[in-house]
N, C-alpha and C positions, 0 to 999 in steps of 0.2 A: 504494500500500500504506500504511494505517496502522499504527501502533502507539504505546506508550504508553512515554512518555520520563521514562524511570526520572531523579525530582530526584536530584542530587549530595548531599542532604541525609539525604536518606533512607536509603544504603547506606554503611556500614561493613565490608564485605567484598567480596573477588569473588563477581559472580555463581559461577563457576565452580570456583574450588579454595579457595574462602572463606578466604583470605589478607588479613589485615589491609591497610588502608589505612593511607598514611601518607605524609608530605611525600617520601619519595625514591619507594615506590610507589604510584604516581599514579591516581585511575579513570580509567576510557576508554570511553565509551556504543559501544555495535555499532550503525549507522546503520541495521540493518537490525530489529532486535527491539527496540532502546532500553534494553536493561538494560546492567548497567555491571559492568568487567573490566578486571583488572589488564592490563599490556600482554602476559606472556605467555598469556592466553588468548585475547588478540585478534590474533591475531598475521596472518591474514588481509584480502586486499582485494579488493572488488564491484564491481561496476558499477551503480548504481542505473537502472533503465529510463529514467526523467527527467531526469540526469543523466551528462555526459561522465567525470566523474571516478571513480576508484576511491574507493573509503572504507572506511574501516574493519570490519571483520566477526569474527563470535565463530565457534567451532567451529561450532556447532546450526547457526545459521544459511549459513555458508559450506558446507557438506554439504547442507543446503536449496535450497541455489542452483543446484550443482554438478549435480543429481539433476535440478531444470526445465528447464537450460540441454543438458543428454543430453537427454532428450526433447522439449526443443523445445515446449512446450505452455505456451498463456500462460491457461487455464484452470484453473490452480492457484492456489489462493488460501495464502498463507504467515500462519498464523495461530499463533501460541503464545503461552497464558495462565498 
């Protein structure tokens, strides 16, 4: 799966409840969509297919997974622009 990995330059908010950033709240990319969220929006962890480890996951996405992994179908492609 690709996606486009949002720079740490470019965002001054959460993707999500557009909550300033700031030295005590920190960004946090979703490993799965690459945009960036504060830690309670990512509060979620994945499996990546290529990888053993859990990683980090936003709502959208973590509900995207959840819905593949029920039906079992790896004919799904996980795209959001």
């Amino acid at each position: 799966m690709s996606y486009i990995w949002v720079p740490d330059e470019n965002v001054e908010k959460c993707s999500e409840c557009k909550i300033d950033f700031t030295f005590i709240n920190r960004k946090h990319h979703c490993r799965f969509c690459g945009k960036i969220f504060c830690s309670t929006c990512l509060p979620f962890m994945q499996q990546l297919s290529w990888d053993d480890q859990e990683k980090k996951c936003c709502i959208q996405c973590n509900t995207t997974i959840i819905t593949i992994k029920h039906y079992k179908t790896k004919n799904i492609i996980l795209a959001r622009f």
